[in-house]
C-alpha positions in Angstrom: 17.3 2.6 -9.3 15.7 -0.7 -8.4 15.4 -1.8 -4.8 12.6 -2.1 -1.7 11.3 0.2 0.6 9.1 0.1 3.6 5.9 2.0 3.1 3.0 2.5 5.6 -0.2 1.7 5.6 -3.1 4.4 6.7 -6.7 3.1 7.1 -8.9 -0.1 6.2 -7.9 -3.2 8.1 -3.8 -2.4 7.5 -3.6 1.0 9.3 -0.6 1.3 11.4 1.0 -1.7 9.5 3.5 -1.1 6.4 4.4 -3.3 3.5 8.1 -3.8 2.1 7.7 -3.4 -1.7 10.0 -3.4 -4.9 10.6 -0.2 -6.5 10.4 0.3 -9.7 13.8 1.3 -12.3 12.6 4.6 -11.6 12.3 4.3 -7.4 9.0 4.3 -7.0 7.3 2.1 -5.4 3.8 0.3 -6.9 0.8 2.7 -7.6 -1.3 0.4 -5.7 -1.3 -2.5 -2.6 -3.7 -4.8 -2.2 -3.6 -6.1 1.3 -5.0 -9.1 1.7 -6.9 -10.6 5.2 -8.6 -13.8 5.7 -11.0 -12.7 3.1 -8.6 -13.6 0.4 -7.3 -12.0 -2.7 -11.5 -11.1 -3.7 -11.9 -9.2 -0.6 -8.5 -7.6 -0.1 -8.2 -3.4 1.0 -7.1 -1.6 -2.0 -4.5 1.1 -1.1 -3.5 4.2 -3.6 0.1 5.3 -3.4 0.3 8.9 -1.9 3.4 11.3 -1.6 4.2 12.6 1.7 6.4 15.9 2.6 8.3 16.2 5.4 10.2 13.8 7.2 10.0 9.9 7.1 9.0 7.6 4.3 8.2 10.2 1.7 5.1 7.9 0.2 1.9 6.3 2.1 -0.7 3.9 0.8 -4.3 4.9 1.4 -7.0 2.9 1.8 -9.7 3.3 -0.6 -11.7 0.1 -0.1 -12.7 -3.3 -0.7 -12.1 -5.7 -3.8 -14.9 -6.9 -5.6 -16.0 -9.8 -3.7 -16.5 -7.3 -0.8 -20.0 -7.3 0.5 
């Protein structure tokens, strides 16, 4: 079951955005999204894959901070 789905965003610099990403054979989307800003790639939000009950997208990314470059 490959394919996309759109998958919001909750906190850091993204919240209130979502991302369109590619699932996976199994339909899952990536375990992680690193959003990138005009920091670039070093200082992009990390976001962690969460599931989500009830109705609407049944997965969220979380953010859970900064690259490495992050000061």
């Amino acid at each position: 079951m490959e394919g996309s789905t759109e998958v919001p965003l909750v906190g850091g610099a993204g919240d209130g955005d979502s991302v369109v990403v590619e699932l996976d054979v199994h339909g899952r989307p990536p375990l992680t999204h690193h959003h990138v800003t005009d920091g670039g790639l070093g200082r992009a939000e990390i976001y962690e894959l969460e599931s989500v009950s009830g109705s609407g997208s049944p997965w969220r990314y979380r953010c859970r901070g900064r690259g490495r470059g992050a000061v």
